[in-house]
C-alpha positions as CSV (number, residue, x, y, z in Angstrom):
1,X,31.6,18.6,16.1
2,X,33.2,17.9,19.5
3,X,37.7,18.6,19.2
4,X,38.7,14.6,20.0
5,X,41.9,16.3,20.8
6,X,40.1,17.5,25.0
7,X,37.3,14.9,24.9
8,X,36.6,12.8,27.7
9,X,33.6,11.5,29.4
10,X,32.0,12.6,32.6
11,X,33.3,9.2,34.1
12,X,36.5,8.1,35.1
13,X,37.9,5.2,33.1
14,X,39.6,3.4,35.9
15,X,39.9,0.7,38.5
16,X,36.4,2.2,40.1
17,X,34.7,1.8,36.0
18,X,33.5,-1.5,37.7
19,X,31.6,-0.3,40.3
20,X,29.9,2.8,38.6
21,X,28.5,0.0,35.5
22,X,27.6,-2.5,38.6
23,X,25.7,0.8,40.1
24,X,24.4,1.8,36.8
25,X,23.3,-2.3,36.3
26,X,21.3,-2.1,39.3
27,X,19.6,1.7,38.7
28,X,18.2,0.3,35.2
29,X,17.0,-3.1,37.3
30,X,15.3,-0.3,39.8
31,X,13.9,1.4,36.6
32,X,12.6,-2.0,34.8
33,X,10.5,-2.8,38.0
34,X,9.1,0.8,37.8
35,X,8.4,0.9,34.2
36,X,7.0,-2.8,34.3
37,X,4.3,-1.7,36.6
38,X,3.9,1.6,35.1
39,X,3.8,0.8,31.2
40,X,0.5,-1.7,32.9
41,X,-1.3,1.4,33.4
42,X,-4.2,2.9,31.6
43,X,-2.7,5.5,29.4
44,X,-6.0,7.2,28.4
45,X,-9.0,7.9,31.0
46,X,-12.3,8.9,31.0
47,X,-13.0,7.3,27.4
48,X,-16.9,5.9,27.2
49,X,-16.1,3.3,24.6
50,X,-15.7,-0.1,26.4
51,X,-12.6,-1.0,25.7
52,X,-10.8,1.5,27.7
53,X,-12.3,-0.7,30.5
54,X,-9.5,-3.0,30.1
55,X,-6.1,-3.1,30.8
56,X,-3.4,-2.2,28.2
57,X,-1.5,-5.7,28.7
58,X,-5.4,-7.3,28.0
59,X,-5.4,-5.4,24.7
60,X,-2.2,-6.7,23.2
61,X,-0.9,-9.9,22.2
62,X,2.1,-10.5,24.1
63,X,4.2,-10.0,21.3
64,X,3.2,-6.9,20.8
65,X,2.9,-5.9,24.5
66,X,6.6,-6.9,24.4
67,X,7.2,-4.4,21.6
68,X,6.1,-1.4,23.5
69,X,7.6,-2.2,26.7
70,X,10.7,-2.4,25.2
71,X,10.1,1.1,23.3
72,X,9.0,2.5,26.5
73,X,11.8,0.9,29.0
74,X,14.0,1.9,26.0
75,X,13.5,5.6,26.1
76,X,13.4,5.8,30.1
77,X,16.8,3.8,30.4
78,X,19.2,5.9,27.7
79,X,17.5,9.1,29.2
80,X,19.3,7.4,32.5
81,X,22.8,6.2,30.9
82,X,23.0,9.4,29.1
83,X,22.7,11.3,32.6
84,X,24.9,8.6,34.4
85,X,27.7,9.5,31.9
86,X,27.9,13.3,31.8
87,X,29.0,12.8,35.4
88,X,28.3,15.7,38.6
89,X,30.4,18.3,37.0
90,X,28.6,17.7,33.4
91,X,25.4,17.8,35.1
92,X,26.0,20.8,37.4
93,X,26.3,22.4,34.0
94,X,23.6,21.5,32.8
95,X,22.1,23.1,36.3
96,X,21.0,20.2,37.7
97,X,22.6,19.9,41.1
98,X,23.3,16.9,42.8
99,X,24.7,16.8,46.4
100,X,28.2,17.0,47.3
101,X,28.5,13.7,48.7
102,X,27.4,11.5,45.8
103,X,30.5,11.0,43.2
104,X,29.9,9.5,39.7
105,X,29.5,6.2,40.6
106,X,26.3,6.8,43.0
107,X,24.5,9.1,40.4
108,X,23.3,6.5,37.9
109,X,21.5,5.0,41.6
110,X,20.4,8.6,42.5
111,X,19.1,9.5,39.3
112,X,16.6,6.7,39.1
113,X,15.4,6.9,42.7
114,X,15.2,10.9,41.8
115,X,13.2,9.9,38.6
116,X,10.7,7.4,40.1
117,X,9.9,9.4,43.1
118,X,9.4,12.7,40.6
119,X,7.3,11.4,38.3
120,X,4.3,10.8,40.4
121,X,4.1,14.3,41.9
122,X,5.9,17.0,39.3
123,X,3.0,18.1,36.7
124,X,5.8,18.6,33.9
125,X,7.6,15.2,33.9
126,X,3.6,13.9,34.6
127,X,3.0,14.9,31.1
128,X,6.0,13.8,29.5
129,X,5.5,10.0,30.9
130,X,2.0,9.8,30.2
131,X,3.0,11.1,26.3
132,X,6.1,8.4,26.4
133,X,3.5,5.7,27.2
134,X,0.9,6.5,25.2
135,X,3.5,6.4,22.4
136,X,4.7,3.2,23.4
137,X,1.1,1.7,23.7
138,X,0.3,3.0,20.2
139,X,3.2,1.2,18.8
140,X,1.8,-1.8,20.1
141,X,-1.2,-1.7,18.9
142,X,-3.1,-0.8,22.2
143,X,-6.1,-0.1,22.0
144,X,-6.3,0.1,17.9
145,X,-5.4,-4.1,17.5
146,X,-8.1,-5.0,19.9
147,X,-10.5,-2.3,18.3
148,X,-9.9,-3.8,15.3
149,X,-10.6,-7.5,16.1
150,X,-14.5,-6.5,17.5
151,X,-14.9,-4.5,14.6
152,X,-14.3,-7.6,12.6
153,X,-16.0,-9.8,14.5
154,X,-19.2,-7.2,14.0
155,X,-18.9,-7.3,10.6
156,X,-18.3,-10.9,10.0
157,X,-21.2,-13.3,9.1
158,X,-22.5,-15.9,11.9
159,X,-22.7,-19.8,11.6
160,X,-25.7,-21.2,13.9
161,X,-25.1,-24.6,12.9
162,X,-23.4,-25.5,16.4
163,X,-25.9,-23.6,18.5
164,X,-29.0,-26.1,17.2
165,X,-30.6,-29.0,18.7
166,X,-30.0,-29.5,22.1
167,X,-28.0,-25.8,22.7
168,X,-31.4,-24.4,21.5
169,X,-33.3,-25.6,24.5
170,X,-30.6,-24.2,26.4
171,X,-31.9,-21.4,29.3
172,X,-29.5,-19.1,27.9
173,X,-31.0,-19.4,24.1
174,X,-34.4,-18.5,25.6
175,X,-36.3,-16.4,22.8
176,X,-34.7,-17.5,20.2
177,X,-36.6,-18.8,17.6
178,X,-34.8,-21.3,14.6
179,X,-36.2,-19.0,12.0
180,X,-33.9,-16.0,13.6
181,X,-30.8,-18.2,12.0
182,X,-31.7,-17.3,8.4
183,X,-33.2,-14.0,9.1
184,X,-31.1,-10.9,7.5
185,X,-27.7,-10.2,9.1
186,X,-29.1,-6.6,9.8
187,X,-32.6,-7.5,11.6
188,X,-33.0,-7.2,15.2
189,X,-33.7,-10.7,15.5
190,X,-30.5,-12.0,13.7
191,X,-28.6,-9.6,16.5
192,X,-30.8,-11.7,19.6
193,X,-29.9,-14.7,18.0
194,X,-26.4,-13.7,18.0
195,X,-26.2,-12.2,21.2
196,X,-28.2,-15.2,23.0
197,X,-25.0,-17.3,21.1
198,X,-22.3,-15.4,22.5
199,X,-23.6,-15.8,25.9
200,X,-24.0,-19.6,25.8
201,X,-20.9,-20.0,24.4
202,X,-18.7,-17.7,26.8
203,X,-20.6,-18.8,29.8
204,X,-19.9,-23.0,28.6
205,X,-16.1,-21.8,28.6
206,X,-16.1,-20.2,32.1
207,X,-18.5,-22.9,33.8
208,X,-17.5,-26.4,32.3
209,X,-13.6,-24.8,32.2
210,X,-13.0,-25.4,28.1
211,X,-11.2,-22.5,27.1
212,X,-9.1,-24.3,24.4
213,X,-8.6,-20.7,22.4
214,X,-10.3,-18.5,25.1
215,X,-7.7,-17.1,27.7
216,X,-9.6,-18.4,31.1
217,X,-7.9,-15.9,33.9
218,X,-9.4,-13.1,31.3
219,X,-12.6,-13.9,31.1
220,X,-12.2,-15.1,34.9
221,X,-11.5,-11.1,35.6
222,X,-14.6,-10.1,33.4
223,X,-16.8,-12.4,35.1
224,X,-18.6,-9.0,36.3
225,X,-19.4,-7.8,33.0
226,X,-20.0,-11.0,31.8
227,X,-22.7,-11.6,34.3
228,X,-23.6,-8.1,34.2
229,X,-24.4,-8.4,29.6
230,X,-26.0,-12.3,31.1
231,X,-28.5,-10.4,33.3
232,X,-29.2,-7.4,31.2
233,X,-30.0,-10.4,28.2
234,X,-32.2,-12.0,30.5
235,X,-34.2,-8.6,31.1
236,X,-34.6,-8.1,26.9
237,X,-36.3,-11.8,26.6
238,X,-39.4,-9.8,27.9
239,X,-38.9,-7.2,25.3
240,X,-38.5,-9.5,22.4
241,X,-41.5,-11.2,22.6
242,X,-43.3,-8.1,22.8
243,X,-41.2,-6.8,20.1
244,X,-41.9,-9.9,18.0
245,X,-46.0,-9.9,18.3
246,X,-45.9,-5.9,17.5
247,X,-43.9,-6.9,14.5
248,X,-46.9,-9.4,13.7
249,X,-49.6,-6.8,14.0
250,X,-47.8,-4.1,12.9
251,X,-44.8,-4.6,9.9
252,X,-43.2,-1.6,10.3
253,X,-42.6,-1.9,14.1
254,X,-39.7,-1.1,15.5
255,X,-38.1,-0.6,19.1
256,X,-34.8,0.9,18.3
257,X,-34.4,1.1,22.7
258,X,-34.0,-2.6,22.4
259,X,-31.6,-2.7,19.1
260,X,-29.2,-0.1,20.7
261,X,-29.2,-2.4,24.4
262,X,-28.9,-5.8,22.1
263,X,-25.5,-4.0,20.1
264,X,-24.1,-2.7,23.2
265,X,-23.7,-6.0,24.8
266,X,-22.4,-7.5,21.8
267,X,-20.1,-4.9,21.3
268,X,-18.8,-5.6,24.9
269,X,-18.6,-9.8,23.8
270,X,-16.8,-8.7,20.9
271,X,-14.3,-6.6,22.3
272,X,-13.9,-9.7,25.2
273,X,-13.8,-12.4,23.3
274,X,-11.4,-11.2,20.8
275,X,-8.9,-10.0,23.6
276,X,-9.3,-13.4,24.9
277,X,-8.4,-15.2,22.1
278,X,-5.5,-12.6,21.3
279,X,-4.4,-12.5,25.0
280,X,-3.5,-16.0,24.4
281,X,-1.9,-16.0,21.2
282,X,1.4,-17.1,20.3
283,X,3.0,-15.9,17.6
284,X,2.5,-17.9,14.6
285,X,-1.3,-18.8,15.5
286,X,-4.0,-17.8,13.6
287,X,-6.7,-15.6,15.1
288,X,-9.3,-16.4,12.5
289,X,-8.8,-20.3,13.0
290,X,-9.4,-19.4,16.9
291,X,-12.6,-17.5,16.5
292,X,-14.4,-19.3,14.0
293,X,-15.3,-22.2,16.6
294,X,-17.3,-19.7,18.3
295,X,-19.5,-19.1,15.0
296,X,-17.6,-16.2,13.4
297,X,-17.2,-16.9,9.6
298,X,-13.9,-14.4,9.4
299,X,-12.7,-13.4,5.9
300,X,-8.9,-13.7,5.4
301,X,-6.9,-10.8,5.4
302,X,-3.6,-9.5,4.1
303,X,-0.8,-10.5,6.5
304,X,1.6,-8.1,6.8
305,X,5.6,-9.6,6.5
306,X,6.7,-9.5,9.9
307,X,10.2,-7.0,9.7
308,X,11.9,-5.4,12.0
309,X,10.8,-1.9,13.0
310,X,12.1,0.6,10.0
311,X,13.5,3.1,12.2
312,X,16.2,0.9,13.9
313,X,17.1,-1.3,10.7
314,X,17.7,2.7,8.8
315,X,20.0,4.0,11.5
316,X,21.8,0.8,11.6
317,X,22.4,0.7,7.6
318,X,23.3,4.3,8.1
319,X,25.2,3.7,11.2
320,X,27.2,1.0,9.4
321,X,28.0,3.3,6.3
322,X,29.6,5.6,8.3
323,X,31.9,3.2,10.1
324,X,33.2,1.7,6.3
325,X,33.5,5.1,5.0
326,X,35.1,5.9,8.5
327,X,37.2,3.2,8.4
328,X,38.5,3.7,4.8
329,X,39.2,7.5,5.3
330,X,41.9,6.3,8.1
331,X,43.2,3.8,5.5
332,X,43.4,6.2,3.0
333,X,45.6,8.7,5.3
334,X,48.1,6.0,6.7
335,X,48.8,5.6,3.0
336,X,49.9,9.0,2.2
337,X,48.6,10.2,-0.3
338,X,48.3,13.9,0.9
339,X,49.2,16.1,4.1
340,X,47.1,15.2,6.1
341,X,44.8,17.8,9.3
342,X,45.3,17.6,12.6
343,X,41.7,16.5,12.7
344,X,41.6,14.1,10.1
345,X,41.2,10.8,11.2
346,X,44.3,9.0,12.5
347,X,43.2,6.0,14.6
348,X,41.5,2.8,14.1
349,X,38.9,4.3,17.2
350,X,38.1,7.8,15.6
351,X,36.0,6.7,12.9
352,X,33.5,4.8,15.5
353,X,33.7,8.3,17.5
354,X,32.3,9.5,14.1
355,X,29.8,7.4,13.7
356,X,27.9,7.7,17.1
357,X,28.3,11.7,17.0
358,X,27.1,12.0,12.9
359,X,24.5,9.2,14.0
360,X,23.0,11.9,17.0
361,X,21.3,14.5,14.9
362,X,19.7,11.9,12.3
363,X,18.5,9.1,15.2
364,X,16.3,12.1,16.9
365,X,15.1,13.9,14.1
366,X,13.8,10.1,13.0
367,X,12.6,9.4,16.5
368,X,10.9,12.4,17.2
369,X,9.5,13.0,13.0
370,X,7.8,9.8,13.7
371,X,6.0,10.8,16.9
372,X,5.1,14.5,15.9
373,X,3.3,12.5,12.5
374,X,1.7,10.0,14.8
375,X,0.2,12.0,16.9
376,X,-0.7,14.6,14.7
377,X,-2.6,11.4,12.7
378,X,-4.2,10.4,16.0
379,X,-5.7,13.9,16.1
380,X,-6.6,14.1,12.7
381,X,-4.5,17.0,11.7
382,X,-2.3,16.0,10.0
383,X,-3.4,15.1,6.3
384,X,-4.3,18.3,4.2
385,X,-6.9,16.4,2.1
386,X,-8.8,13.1,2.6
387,X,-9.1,10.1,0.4
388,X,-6.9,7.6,-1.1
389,X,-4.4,10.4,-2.0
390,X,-4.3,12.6,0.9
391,X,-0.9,14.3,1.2
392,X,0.7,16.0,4.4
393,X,0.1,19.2,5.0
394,X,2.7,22.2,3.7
395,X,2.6,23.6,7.2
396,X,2.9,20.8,9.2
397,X,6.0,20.1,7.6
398,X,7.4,23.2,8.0
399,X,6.4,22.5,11.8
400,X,7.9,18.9,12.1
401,X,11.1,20.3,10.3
402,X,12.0,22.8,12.8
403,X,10.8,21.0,15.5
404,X,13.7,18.7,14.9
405,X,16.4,21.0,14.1
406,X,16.1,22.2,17.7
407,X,15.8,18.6,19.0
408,X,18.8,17.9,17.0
409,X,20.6,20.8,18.2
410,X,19.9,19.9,22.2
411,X,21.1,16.0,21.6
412,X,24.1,17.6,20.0
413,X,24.5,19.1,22.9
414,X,23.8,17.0,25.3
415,X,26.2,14.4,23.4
416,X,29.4,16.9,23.9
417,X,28.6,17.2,27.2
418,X,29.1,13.2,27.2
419,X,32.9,13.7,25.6
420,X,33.4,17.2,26.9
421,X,32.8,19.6,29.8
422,X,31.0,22.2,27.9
423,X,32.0,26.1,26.4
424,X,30.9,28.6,25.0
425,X,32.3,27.8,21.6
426,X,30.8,23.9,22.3
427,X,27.3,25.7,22.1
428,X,28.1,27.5,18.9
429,X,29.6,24.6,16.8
430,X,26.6,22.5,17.2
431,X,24.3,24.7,15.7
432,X,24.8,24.7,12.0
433,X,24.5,20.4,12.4
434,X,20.7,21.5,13.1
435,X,20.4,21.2,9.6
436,X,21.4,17.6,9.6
437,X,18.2,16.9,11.6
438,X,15.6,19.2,9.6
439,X,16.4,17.6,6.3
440,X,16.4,13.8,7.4
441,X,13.2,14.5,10.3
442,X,11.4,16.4,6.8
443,X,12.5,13.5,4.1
444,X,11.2,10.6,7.0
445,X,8.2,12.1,7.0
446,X,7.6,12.8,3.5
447,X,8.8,8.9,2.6
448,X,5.8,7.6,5.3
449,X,3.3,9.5,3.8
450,X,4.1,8.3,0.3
451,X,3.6,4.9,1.7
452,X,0.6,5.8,3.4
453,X,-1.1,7.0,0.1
454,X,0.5,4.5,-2.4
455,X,2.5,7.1,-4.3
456,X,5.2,6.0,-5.9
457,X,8.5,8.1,-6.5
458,X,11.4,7.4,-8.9
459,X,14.3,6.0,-7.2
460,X,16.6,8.6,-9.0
461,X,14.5,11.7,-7.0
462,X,14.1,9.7,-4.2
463,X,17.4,8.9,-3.2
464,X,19.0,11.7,-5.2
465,X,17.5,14.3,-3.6
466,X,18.1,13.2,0.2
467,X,21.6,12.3,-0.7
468,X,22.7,15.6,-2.0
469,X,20.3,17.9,0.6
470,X,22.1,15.8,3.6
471,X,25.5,16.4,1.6
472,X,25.2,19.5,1.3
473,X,24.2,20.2,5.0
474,X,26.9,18.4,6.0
475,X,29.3,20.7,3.9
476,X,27.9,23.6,5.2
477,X,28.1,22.7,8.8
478,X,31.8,20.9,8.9
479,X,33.1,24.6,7.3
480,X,31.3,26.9,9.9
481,X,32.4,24.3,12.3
482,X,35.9,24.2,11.7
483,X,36.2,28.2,10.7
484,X,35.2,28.1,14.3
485,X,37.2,25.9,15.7
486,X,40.5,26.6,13.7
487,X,39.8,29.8,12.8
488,X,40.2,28.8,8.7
489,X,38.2,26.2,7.6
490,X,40.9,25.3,4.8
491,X,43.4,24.0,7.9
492,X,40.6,20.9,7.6
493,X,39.4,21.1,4.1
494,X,40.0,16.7,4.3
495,X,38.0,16.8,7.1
496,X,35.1,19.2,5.8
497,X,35.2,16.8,2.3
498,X,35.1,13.8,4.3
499,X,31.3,15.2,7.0
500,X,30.3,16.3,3.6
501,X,30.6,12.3,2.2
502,X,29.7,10.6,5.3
503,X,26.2,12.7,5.6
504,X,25.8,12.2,2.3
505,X,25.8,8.6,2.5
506,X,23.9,8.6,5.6
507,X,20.9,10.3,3.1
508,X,21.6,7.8,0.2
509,X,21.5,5.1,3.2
510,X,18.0,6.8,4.8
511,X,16.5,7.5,1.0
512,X,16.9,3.7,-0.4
513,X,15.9,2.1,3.3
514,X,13.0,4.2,4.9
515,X,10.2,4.2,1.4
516,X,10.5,0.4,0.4
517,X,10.7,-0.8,4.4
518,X,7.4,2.0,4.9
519,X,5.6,0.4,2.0
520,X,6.3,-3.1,3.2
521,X,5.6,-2.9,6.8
522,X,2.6,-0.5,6.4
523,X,0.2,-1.6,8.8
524,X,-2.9,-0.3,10.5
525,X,-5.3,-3.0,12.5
526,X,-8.1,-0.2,11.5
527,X,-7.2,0.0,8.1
528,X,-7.1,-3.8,7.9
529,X,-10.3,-4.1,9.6
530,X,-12.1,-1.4,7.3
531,X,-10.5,-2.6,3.8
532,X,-11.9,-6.3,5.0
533,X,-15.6,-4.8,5.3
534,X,-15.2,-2.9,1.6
535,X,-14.1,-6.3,0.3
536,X,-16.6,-8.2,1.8
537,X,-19.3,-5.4,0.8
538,X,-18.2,-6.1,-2.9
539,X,-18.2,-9.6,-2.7
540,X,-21.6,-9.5,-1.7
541,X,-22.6,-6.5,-4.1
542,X,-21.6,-8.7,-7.2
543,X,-23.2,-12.2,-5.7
544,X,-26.8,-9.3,-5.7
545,X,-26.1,-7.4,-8.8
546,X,-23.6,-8.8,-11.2
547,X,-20.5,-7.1,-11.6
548,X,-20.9,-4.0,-13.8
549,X,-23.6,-3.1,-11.7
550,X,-22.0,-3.4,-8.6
551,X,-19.5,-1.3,-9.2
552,X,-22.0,1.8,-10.1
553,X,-23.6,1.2,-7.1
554,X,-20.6,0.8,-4.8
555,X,-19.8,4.5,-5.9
556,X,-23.1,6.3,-6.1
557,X,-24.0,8.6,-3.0
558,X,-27.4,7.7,-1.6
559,X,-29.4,9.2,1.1
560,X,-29.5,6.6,3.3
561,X,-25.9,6.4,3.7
562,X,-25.7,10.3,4.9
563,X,-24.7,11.0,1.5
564,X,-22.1,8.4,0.9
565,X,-21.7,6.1,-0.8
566,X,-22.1,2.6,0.0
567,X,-18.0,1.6,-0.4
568,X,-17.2,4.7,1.7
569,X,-20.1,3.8,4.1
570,X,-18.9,0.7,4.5
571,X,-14.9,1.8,5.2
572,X,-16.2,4.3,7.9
573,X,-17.9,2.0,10.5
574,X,-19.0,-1.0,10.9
575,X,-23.1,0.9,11.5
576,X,-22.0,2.5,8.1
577,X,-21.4,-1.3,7.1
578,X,-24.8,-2.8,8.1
579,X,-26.5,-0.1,6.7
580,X,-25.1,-0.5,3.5
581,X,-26.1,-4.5,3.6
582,X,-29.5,-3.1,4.5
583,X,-29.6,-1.2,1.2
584,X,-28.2,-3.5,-1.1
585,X,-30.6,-6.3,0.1
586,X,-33.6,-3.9,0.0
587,X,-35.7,-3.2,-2.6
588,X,-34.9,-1.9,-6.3
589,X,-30.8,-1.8,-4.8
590,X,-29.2,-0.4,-8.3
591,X,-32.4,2.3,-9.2
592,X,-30.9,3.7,-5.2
């Protein structure tokens, strides 16, 4: 820990302080307009699935939107106050140089302009922002939400009733026959009356202007591809007809050329429509009640309690903790009760000194845990088994756990070089606090994939075990710390007992917090989105079969399915999905 005795910051608290926060207000304004127009971009090229066609902000509701930018602003500004404090001579440390001429109050204003014009053109920090923002996209949902949304739409039954009578005669309903509104959900001719629906209905909005739960300067910048899916329906009317007097002659006809072009364009109205409707949401509306006047008969879904993200709440129950047990340690030793250290605390100040330099390690092994495991996710290496109870894998913990200690060790760092110019001893007595990051960046981890899997833990082990690990930890480090520093760690044995407590509480804090707020705010638009088509496949399963014999046959591999079965068909994609309708409403369903 950093001696309080020769702290000080890189900046000079004095009659210029003014000017250097006025400079440092108008560098973060600087960086808001950059990362404003930045977090717009793409953050993934090259992808053939439609949806990467659209922007991120066109993915998101602007809630979430919101709630990446502000992850993504987030990290680029306190990478900019935390270099606009260590000063010149803290950063010249560090060996970044800056000229001679600037003094502390121009760097926050040189750092930014040295940081926007950088990123663009050095392959490194290239990288980095285009990993920042993908993060920050993820957390809001972008692409995944949107995804989601057409994949329920897809899977959701269709109500014709509105698209009879004089819509029918309609040019854009040519080919469509009234006996394609009661034909199977899975038959090409139930997806060309669908399709022909879509079109009428999106085109009314654009031409006669009625986007009551459409977003109109959306769909106004898709006019292309909206024309573009018009003209390529117009070319399949041809098709259909020919399609439909093979099928007389001929059964078993089929034209799967014609079924693939008919579910790529109403994949492409899916994934339109549903960002139009959730472009334009506001925060209590219901998407369900907005897309079923377009003939969508949605199923409702779970709705997730809206709380605040589990990794700020955590660090502030922690960070408060630390302040009260702070706080009382001071009023403890202005009572007397003992001789008190030189370094024990003293002042009403100390303790919040305490709290933001024990709060260092823990807030970046938690930060950085939760991107290693989300990417890792994303990549599909990060579970060591699949199914319901899949468990992370023994050597990507042991990965994630040291990738943490030495994050922890460098914002250690970096955060003494904040209160102190740096030492060589300053490099040593960081070190052992490593261990405060492994253990809470390992435990965060382990508590989000018990959530993810629905394991449950007793409370005893799981706030029992983080509590004394972190403890313990903190024991170890505060005595190599101090033997450094003092040269016997028994000159601050109060001060030792007290990092020992503090950390401790900081893992009783972490250990009650992070499992119940990770089983509560689980949430996973694709999860959603699949769990919906499982339920609605056994809804339907015991409507056909009854239901002890739906629930053999929602189980039982088949063929058909690519050797799945039927449930697990159905939670894989929405083709997985149709094909399992296809089976249960075929012929001799349970015998399959």
């Amino acid at each position: 820990m950093p001696d309080f005795v020769s702290m000080h910051f890189g900046v000079s608290l004095n009659k210029l302080s003014l000017l250097f926060f006025g400079s440092l207000a108008g560098a973060l304004w600087l960086l808001y307009v950059f990362c404003k127009r930045k977090f717009a971009e793409r953050s993934e090229t090259g992808r053939r699935d439609y949806i990467y066609q659209l922007l991120p902000r066109q993915l998101a509701t602007p809630q979430e939107y919101s709630k990446g930018f502000l992850i993504y602003f987030g990290s680029m500004a306190a990478f900019v106050i935390l270099l606009s404090l260590l000063g010149p001579e803290n950063l010249g440390s560090l060996g970044i140089t800056m000229s001679e001429k600037l003094n502390y109050i121009t760097v926050p204003l040189a750092i930014v302009l040295i940081q926007i014009g950088a990123l663009p053109n050095v392959p490194g920090l290239i990288l980095m922002e285009q990993l920042l923002r993908q993060y920050a996209h993820a957390r809001a949902f972008i692409p995944d939400a949107a995804r989601a949304t057409a994949q329920r739409l897809a899977a959701a039954d269709f109500d014709f009733s509105s698209y009879q009578g004089e819509v029918l005669r309609s040019p854009e309903m040519r080919g469509v026959e009234p006996a394609d509104f009661t034909r199977p959900r899975h038959s090409l001719e139930h997806a060309w009356a669908r399709l022909c629906c879509l079109v009428f209905v999106q085109k009314s909005c654009r031409v006669e202007g009625v986007t009551e739960s459409l977003d109109a300067n959306l769909l106004q910048d898709y006019e292309t591809d909206l024309e573009l899916i018009e003209s390529e329906k117009k070319s399949m009317e041809a098709q259909v007809a020919a399609y439909r007097a093979a099928r007389a002659n001929d059964p078993y006809y089929a034209n799967e050329g014609l079924r693939r072009g008919i579910a790529d364009n109403l994949h492409k109205l899916y994934i339109l429509l549903g960002c139009a409707v959730r472009y334009k949401m506001q925060a209590d509306d219901d998407i369900d009640l907005a897309l079923r006047p377009l003939g969508f008969k949605l199923r409702p879904t779970a709705r997730m309690r809206d709380t605040a993200d589990l990794k700020i709440v955590g660090l502030t129950v922690a960070a408060a903790s630390i302040t009260v047990l702070g706080l009382a340690a001071a009023g403890l030793g202005w009572l007397g009760l003992w001789t008190l250290s030189d370094v024990f605390p003293k002042t009403v100040m100390q303790p919040f000194w305490d709290t933001a330099s024990t709060l260092v390690p823990h807030a970046t092994a938690i930060m950085l845990a939760d991107l290693i495991r989300t990417r890792a996710i994303n990549h599909g290496t990060w579970f060591g088994a699949a199914g319901p109870r899949r468990r992370g894998d023994d050597a990507n913990y042991v990965r994630l756990v040291v990738a943490c200690g030495i994050a922890g060790y460098i914002a250690l760092v970096l955060w003494g070089l904040v209160l102190a110019p740096p030492t060589a001893n300053s490099f040593k007595i960081e070190l052992p606090y490593a261990l405060l990051a492994m253990v809470t960046g390992g435990f965060y981890a382990y508590h989000l994939d018990n959530a993810e899997s629905g394991r449950q833990r007793s409370p005893v082990w799981e706030l029992g075990a983080q509590s004394v690990l972190t403890g313990t930890f903190g024991l170890i480090a505060a005595c190599a710390t101090w033997q450094m520093i003092l040269g016997a760690a028994s000159l601050a044995i109060d001060r030792i007992i007290l990092t020992a407590v503090i950390n401790a509480t900081v893992g009783l804090a972490l250990g009650w917090y992070v499992p119940q707020a990770a089983a509560a705010t689980r949430y996973d638009p694709l999860v959603e989105a699949s769990e919906e088509r499982v339920r609605a496949l056994e809804t339907m399963a015991k409507v056909q079969l009854g239901d002890a014999d739906a629930a053999i046959w929602l189980d039982k591999l088949h063929p058909a399915l690519a050797n799945r079965s039927p449930r697990a068909a159905a939670a894989a994609d929405v083709a997985g999905f149709e094909r399992a309708i296809d089976l249960l409403h075929g012929p001799h369903a349970l015998a399959a």
